[in-house]
VOFIFI-785995 format. One line per field, with one value per atom (N, C-alpha, C): z, y, x; residue number from 1; atom name. Coordinates in steps of 0.1 Angstrom, whole numbers, plus 5000, padded with zeros to 4 digits. Example, Ala and Ser with C-alpha at 12.3 -4.5 7.8 and 13.67 -1.06 7.14 Angstrom:
up <- 5078,5078,5078,5071,5071,5079
north <- 4943,4955,4967,4978,4989,5000
east <- 5132,5123,5132,5128,5137,5129
k <- 1,1,1,2,2,2
a <- N,CA,C,N,CA,C
! end
This chain:
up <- 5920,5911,5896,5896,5877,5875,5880,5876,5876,5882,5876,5864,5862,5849,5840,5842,5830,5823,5834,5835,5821,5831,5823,5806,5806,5794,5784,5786,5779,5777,5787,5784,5778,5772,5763,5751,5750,5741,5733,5738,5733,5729,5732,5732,5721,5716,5707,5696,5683,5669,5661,5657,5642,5636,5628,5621,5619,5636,5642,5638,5640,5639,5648,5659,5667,5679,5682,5686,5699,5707,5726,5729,5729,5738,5747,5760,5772,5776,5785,5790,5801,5806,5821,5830,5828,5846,5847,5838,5843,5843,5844,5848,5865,5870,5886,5895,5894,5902,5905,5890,5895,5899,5897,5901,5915,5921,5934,5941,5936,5944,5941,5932,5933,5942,5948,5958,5971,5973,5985,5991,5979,5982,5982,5984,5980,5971,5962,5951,5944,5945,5940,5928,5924,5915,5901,5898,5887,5881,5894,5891,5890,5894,5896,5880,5875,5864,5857,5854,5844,5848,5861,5861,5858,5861,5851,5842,5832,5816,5810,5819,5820,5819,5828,5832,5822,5819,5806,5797,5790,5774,5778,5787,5787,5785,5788,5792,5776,5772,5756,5750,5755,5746,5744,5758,5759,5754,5756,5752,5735,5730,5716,5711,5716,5714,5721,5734,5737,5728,5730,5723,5709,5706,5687,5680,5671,5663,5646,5641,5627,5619,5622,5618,5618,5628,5630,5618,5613,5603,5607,5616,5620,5625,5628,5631,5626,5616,5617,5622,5624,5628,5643,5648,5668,5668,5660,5665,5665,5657,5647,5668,5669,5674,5691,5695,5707,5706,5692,5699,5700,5692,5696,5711,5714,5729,5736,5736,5739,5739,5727,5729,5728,5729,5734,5749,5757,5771,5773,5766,5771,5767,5759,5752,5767,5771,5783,5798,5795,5812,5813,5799,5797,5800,5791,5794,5810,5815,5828,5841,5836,5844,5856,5845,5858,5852,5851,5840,5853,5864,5874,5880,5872,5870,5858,5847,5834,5842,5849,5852,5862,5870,5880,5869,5859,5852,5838,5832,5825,5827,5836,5839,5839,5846,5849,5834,5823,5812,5803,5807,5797,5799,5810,5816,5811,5813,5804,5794,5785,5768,5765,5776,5773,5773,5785,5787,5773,5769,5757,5748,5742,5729,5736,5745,5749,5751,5745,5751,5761,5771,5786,5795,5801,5806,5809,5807,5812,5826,5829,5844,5850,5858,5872,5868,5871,5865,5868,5857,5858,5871,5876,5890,5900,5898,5910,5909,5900,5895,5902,5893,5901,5917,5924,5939,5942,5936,5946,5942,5928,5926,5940,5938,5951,5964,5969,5982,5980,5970,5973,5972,5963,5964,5975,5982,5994,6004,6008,6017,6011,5999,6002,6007,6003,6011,6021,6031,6042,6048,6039,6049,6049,6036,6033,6044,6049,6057,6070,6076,6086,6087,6078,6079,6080
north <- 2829,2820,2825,2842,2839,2835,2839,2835,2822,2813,2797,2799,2803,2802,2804,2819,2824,2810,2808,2797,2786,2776,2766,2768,2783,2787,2790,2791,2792,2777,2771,2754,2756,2751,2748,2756,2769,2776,2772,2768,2764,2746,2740,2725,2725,2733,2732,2734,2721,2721,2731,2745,2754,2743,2735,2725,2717,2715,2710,2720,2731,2741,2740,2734,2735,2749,2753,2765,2766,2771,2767,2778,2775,2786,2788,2780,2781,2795,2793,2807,2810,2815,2821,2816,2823,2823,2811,2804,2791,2780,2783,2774,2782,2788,2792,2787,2777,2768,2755,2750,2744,2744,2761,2764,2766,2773,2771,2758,2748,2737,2734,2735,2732,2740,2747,2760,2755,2753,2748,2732,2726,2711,2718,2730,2731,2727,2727,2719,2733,2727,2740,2742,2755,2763,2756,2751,2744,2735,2729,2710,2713,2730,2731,2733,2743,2753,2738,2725,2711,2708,2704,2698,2703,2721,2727,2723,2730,2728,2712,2698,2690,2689,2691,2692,2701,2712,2725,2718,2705,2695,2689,2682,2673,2679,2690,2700,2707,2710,2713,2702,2689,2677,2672,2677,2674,2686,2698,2706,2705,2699,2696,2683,2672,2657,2661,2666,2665,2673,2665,2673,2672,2658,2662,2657,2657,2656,2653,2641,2642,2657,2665,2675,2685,2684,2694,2700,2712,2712,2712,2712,2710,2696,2685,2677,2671,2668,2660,2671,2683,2691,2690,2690,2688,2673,2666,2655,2653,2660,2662,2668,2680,2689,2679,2675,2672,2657,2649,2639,2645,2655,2666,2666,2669,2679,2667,2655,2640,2634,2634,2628,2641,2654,2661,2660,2658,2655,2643,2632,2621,2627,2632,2637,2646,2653,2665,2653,2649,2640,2631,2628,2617,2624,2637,2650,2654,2657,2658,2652,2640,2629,2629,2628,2626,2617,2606,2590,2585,2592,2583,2593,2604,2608,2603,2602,2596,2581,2574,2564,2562,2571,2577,2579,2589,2592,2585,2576,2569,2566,2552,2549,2560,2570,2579,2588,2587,2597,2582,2571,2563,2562,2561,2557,2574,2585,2597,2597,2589,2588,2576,2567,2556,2560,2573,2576,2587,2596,2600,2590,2584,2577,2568,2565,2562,2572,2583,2594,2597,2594,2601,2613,2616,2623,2626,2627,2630,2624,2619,2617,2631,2626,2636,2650,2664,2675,2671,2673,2671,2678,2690,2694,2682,2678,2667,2656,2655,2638,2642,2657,2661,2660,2666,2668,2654,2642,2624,2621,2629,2625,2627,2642,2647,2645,2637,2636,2622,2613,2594,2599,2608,2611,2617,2624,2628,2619,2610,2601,2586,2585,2574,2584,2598,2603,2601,2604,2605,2587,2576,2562,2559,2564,2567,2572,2584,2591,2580,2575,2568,2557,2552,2539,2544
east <- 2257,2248,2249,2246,2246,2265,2274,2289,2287,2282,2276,2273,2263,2254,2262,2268,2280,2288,2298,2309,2301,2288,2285,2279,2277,2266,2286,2294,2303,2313,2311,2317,2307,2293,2284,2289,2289,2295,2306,2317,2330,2331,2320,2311,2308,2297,2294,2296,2297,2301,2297,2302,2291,2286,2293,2287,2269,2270,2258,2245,2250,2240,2226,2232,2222,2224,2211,2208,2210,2223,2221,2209,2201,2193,2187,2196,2188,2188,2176,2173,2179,2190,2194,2187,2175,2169,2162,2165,2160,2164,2180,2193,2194,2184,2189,2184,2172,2172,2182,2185,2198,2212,2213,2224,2223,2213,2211,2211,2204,2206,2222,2230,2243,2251,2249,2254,2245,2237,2233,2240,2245,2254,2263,2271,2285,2293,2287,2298,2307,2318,2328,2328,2325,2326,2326,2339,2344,2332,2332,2328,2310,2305,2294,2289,2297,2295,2295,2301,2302,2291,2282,2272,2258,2263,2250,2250,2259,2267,2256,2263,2253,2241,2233,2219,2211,2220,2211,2213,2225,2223,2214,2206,2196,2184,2185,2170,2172,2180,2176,2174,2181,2175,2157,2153,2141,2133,2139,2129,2124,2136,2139,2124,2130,2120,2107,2105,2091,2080,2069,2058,2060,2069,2067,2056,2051,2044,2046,2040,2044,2041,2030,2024,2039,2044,2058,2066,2068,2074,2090,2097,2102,2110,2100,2104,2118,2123,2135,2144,2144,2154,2155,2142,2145,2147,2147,2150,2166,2170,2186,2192,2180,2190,2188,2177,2178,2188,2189,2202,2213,2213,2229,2233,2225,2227,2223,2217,2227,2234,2236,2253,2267,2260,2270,2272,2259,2262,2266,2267,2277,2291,2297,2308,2313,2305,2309,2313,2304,2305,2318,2320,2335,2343,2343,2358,2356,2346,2347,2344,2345,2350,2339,2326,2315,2301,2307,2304,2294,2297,2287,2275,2269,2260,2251,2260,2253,2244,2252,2247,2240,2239,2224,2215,2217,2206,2200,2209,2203,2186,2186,2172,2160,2160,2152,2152,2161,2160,2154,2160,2151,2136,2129,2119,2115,2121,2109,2109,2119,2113,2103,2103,2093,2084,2078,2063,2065,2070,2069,2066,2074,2068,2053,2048,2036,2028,2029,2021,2018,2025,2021,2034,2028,2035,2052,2057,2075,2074,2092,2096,2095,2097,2105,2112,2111,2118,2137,2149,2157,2166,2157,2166,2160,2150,2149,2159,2162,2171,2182,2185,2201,2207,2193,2195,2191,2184,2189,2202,2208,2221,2229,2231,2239,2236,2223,2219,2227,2228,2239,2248,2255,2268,2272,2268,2271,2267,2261,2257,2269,2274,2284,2300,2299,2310,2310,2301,2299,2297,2301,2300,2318,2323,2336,2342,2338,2348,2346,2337,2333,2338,2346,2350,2366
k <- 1,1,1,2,2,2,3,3,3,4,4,4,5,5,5,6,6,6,7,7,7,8,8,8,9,9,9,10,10,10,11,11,11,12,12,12,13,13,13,14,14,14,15,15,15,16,16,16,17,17,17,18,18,18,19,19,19,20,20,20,21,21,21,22,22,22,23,23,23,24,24,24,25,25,25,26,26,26,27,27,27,28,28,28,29,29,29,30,30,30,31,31,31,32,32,32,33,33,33,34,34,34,35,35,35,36,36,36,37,37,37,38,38,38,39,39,39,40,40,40,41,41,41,42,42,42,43,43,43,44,44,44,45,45,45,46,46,46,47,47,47,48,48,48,49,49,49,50,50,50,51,51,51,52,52,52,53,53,53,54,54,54,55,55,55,56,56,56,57,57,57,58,58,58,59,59,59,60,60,60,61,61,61,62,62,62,63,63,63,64,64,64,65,65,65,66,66,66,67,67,67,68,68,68,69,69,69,70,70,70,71,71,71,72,72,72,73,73,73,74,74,74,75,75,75,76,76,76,77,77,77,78,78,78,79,79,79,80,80,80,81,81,81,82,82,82,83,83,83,84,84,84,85,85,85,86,86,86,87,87,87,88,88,88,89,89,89,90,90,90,91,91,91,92,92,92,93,93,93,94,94,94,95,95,95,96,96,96,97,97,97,98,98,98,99,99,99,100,100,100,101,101,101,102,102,102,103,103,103,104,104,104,105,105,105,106,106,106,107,107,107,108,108,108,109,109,109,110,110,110,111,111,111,112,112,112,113,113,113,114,114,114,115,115,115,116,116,116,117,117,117,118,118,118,119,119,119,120,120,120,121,121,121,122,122,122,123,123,123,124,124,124,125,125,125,126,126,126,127,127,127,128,128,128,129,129,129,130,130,130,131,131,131,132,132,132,133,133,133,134,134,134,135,135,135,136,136,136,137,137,137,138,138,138,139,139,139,140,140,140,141,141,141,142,142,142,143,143,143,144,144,144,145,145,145,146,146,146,147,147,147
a <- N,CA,C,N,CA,C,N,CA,C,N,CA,C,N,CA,C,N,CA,C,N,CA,C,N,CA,C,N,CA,C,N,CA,C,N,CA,C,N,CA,C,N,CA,C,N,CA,C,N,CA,C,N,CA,C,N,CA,C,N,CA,C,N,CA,C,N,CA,C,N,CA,C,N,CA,C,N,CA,C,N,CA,C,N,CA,C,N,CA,C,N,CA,C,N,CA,C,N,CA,C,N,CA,C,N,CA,C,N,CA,C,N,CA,C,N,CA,C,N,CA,C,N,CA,C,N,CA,C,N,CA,C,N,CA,C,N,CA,C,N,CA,C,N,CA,C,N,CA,C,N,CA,C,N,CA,C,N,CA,C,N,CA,C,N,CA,C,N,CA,C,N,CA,C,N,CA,C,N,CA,C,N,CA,C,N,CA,C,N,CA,C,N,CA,C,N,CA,C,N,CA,C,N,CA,C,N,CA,C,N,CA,C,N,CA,C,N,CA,C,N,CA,C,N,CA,C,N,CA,C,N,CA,C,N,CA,C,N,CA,C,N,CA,C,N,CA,C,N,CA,C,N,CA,C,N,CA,C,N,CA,C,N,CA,C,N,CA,C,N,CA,C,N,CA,C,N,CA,C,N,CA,C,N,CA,C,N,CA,C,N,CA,C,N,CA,C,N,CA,C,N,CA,C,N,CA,C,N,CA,C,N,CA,C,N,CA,C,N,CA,C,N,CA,C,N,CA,C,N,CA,C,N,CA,C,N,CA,C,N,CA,C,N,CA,C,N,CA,C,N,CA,C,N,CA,C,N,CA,C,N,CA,C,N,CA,C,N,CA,C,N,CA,C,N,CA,C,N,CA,C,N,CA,C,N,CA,C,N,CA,C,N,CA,C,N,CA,C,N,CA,C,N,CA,C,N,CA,C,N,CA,C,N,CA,C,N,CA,C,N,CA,C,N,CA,C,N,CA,C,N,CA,C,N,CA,C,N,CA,C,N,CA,C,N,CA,C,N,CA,C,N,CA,C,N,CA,C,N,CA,C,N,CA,C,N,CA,C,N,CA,C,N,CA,C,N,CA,C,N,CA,C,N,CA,C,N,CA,C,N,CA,C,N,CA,C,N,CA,C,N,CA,C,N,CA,C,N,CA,C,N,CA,C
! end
């Protein structure tokens, strides 16, 4: 599991523009729930460390936009940094050719910025989104092989 973490926290590493000057600072130990569920689907190594890599730009995207406030002195900067790490994770998912998770997760990442700008609560935590991802992707494998 941490050689997951390693792997995806360095694709992020080498992802990321100096320019941007946005800050990667997820925390390790709490990219290990998702790495674990990615190891419990078997997903190989490679293709696991891209889908973390994934799932950790959305989750600094959010950690970035939620909870802003005009008061924020900060604000135009998390807003700067969490569209970064948005459209860096569309940028990641096209290079690694995994366009049909963006499209699982669209709706469900749109529908948690709607309850944000309405003030209510966030969707669903992103490891739950991840694991219906990989419970259909693995359930159309498995109608695939069957036929």
């Amino acid at each position: 599991m941490t050689e997951l973490i390693e792997k995806a926290l360095q694709l992020l590493a080498a992802a990321c523009a100096p320019e941007a000057m946005a800050v990667l600072d997820a925390d390790p130990s709490e990219l290990k729930e998702t790495a674990s569920l990615l190891e419990r689907y078997a997903i190989p190594r490679s293709r696991g460390a891209k889908l973390l890599a994934l799932v950790t730009l959305l989750e600094l995207a959010r950690k970035r936009h939620d909870g802003l406030t005009l008061a924020d002195e900060r604000l135009t900067g998390r807003i700067l940094d969490g569209d970064y790490f948005q459209s860096l994770y569309v940028q990641l998912a096209v290079q690694f050719e995994e366009m049909e998770l963006v499209r699982y997760l669209a709706p469900l990442l749109k529908r948690h910025y709607v309850r944000l700008a309405l003030g209510e609560a966030g969707g669903e935590r992103l490891v739950v989104s991840l694991e219906g991802y990989l419970r259909a992707e693995q359930a159309v494998s498995r109608e695939e092989h069957a036929i």
